[in-house]
C-alpha positions as YAML, in Angstrom:
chain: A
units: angstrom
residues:
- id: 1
  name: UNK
  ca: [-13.87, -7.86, -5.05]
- id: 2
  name: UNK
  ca: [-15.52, -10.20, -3.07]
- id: 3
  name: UNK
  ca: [-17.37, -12.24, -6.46]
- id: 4
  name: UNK
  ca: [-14.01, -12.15, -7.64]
- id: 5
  name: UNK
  ca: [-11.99, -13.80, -4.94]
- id: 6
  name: UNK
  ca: [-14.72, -16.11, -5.08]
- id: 7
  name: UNK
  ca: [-14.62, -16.92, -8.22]
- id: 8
  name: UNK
  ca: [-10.66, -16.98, -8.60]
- id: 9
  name: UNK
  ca: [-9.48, -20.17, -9.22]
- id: 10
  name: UNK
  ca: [-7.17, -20.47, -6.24]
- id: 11
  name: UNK
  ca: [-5.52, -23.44, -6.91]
- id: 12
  name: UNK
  ca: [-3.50, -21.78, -9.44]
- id: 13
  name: UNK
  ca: [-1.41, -20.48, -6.34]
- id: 14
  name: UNK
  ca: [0.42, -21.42, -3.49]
- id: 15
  name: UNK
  ca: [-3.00, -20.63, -1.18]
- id: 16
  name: UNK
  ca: [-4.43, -24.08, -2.54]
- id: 17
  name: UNK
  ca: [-8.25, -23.75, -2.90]
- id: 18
  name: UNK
  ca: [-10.07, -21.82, -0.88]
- id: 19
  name: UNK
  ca: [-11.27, -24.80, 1.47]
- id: 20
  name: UNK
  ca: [-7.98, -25.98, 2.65]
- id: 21
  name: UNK
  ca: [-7.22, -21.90, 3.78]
- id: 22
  name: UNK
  ca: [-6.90, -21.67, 7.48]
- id: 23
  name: UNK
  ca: [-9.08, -20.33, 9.35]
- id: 24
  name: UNK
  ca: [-6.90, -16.95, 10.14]
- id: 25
  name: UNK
  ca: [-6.86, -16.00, 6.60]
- id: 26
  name: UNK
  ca: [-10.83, -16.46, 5.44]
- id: 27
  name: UNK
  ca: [-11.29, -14.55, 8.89]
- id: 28
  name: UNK
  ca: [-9.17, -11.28, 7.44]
- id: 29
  name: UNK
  ca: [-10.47, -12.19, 3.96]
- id: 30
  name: UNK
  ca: [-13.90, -11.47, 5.64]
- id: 31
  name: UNK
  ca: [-13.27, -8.41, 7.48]
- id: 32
  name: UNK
  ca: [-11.38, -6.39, 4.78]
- id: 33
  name: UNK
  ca: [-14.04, -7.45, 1.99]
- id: 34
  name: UNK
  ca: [-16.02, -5.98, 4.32]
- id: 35
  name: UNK
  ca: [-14.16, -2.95, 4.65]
- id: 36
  name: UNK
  ca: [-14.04, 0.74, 3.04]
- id: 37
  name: UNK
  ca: [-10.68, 1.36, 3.98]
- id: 38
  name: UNK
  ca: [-7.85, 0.08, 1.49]
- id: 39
  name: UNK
  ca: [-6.55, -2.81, 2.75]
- id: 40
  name: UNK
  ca: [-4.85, -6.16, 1.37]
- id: 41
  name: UNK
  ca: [-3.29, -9.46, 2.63]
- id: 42
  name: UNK
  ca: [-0.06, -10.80, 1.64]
- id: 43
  name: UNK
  ca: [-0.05, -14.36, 2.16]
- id: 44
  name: UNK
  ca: [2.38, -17.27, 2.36]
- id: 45
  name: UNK
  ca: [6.16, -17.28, 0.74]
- id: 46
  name: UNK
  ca: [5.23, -16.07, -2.08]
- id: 47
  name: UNK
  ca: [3.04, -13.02, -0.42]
- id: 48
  name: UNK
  ca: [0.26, -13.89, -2.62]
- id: 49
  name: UNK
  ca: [-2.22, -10.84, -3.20]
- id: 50
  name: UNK
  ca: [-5.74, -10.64, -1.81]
- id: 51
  name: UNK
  ca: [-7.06, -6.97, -1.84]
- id: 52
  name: UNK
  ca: [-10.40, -4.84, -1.56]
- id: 53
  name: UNK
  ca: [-12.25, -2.98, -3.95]
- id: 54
  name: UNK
  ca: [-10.68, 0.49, -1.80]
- id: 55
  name: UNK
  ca: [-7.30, -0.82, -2.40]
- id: 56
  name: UNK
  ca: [-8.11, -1.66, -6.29]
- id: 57
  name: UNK
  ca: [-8.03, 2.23, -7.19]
- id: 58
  name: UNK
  ca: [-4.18, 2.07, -5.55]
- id: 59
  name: UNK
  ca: [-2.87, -0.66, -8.45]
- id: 60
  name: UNK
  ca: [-4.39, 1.63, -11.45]
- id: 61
  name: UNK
  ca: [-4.15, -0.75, -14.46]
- id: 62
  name: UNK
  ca: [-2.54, -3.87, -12.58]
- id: 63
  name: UNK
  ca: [-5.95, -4.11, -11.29]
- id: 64
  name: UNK
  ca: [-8.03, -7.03, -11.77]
- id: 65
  name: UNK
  ca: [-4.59, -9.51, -12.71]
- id: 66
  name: UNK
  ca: [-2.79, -8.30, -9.37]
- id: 67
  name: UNK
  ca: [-5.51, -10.61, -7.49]
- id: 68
  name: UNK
  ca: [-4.10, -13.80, -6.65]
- id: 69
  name: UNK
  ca: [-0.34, -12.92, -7.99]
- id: 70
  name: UNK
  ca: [2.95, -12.56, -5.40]
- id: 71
  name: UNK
  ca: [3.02, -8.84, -4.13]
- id: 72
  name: UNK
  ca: [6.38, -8.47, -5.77]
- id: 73
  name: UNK
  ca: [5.50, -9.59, -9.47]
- id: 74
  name: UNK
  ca: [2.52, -7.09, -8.90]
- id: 75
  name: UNK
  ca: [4.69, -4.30, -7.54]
- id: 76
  name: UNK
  ca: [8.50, -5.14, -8.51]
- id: 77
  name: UNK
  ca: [9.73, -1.57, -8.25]
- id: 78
  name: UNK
  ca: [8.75, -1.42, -4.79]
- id: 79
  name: UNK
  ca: [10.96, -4.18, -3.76]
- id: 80
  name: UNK
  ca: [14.31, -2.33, -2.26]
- id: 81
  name: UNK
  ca: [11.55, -0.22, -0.17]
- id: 82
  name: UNK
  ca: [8.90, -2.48, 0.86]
- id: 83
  name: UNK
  ca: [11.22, -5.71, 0.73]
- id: 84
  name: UNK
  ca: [13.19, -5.14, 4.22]
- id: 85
  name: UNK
  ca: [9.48, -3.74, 5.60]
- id: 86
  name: UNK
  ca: [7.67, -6.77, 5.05]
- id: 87
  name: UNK
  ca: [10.42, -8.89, 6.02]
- id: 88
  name: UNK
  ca: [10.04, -7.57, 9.49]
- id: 89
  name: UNK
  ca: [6.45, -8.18, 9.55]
- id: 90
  name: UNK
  ca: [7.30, -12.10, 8.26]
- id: 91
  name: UNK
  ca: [9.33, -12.11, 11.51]
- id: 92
  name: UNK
  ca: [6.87, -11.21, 13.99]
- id: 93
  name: UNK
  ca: [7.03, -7.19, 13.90]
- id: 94
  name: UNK
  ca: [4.19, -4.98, 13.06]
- id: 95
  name: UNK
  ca: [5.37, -2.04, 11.44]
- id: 96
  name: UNK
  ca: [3.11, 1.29, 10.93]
- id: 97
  name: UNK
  ca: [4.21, 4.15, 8.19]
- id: 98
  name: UNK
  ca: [2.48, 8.04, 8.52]
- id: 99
  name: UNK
  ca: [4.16, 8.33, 4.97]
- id: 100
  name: UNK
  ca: [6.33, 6.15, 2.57]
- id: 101
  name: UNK
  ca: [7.09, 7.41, -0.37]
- id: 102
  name: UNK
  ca: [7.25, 5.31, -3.49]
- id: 103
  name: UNK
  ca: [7.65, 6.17, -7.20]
- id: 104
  name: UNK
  ca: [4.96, 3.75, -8.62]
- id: 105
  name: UNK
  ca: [4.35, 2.66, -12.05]
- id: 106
  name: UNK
  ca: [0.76, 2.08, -12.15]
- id: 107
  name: UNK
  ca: [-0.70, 3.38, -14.80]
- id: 108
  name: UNK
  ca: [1.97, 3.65, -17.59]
- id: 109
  name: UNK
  ca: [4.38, 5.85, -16.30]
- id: 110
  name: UNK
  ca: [6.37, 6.42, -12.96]
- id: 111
  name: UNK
  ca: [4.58, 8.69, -10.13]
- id: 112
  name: UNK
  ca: [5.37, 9.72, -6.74]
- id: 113
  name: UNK
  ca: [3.14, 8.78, -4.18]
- id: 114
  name: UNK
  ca: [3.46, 8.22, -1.01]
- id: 115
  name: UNK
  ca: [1.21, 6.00, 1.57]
- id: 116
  name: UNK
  ca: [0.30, 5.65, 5.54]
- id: 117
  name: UNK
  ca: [0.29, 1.85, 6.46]
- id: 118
  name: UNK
  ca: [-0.23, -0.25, 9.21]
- id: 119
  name: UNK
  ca: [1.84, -4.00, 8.46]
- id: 120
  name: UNK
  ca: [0.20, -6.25, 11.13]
- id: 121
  name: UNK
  ca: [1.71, -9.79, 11.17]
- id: 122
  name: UNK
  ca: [-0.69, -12.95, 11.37]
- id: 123
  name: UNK
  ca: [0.63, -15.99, 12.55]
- id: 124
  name: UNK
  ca: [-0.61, -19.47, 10.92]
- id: 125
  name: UNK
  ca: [-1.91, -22.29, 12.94]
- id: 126
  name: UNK
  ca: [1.80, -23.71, 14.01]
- id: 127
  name: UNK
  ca: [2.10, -20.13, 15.26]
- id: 128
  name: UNK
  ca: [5.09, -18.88, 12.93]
- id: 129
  name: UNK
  ca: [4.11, -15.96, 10.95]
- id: 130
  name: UNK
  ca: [2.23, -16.77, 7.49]
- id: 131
  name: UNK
  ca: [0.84, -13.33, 6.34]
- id: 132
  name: UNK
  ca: [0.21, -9.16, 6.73]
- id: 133
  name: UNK
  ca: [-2.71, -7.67, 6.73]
- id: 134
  name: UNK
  ca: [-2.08, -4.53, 5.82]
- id: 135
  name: UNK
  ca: [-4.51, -0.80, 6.13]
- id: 136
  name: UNK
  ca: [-3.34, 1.66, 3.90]
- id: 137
  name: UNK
  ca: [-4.03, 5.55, 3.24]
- id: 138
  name: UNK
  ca: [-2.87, 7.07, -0.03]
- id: 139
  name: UNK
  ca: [-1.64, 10.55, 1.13]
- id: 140
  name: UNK
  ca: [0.23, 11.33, -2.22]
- id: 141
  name: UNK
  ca: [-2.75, 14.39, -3.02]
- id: 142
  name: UNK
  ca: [-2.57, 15.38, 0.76]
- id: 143
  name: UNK
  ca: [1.55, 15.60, 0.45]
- id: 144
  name: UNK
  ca: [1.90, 17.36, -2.95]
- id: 145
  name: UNK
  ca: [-0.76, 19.97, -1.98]
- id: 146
  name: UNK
  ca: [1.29, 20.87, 1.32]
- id: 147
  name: UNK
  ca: [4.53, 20.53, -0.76]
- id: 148
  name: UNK
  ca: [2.72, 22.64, -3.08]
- id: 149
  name: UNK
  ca: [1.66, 25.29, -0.52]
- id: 150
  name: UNK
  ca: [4.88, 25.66, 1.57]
- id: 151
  name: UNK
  ca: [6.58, 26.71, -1.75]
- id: 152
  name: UNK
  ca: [4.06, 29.04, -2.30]
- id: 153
  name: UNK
  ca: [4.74, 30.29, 1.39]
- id: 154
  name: UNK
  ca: [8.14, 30.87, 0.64]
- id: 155
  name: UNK
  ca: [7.55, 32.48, -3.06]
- id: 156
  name: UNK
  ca: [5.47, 35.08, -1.07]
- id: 157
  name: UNK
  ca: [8.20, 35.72, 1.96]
- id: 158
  name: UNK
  ca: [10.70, 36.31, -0.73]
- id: 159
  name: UNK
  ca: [8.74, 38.39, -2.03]
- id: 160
  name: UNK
  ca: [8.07, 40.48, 0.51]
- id: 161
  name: UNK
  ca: [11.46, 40.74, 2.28]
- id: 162
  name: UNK
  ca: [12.50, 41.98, -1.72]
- id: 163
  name: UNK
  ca: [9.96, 44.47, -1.75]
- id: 164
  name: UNK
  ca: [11.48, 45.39, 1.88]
- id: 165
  name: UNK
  ca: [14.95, 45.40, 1.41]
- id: 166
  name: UNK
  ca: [14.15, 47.92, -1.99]
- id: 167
  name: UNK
  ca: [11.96, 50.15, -0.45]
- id: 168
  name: UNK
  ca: [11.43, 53.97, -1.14]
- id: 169
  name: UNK
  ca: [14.73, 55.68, -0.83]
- id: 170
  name: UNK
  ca: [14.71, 59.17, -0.20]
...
């Protein structure tokens, strides 16, 4: 990811070219190129997209043209959930998720998944709020194999109280 937000021609977007970005943003550009964890920035009005090559695997065939677009034209059914979350951030108020669920159409078809975040606000040089930098976990596999074993949990009591509630009668 980092050749290709070089190589993006930035002045296709509201960021401008990449000289003219303050400081703040090539500083979190830096650190989450740098990065294993998925992470991305949403920058400016618009919340223009800059990600990682951890958060690429999350946008499943919106990946490479989600690079330089506004999150919402990348991720439009997310909108009613994200929307209000990110709105918050705009306005000065980090906001942290242990699991969000989303239905997601990333590669073709709608999925559930569901995320842990971390929304962290980042003021621009006049001080009012520009951008989120955001950390992310997908916890979708985590979540469906608990979901997964608690109804198997359950299967197994009935089970048993069945075999209880019928047993040998004289």
């Amino acid at each position: 990811m980092g050749a290709r937000v070089r190589a993006f021609d930035w002045t296709t977007t509201s960021l401008g070219p990449q000289e003219r970005w303050p400081p703040s943003l090539l500083t979190l550009v830096r650190i989450m190129l740098n990065s294993r964890q998925p992470m991305f920035i949403a920058w400016g009005a618009d919340r223009t997209l800059i990600y990682n090559d951890t958060y690429a695997p999350m946008l499943g065939e919106r990946h490479p043209a989600a690079l330089g677009r506004p999150f919402f034209e990348t991720w439009p059914e997310v909108r009613g959930e994200v929307g209000a979350l990110m709105d918050r951030v705009y306005a000065g108020d980090p906001v942290h998720k242990n699991d969000l669920a989303l239905t997601l159409h990333r590669n073709g078809y709608p999925e559930e998944t569901h995320f842990a975040f971390s929304y962290t606000p980042v003021p621009g040089d006049d001080g009012a709020m520009t951008g989120l930098f955001c950390a992310c976990t997908e916890m979708t596999r985590q979540v469906l194999a608990e979901r997964q074993a608690a109804s198997e949990r359950q299967r197994q009591q009935a089970l048993l109280h069945a075999s209880v509630l019928s047993g040998p009668h004289p």
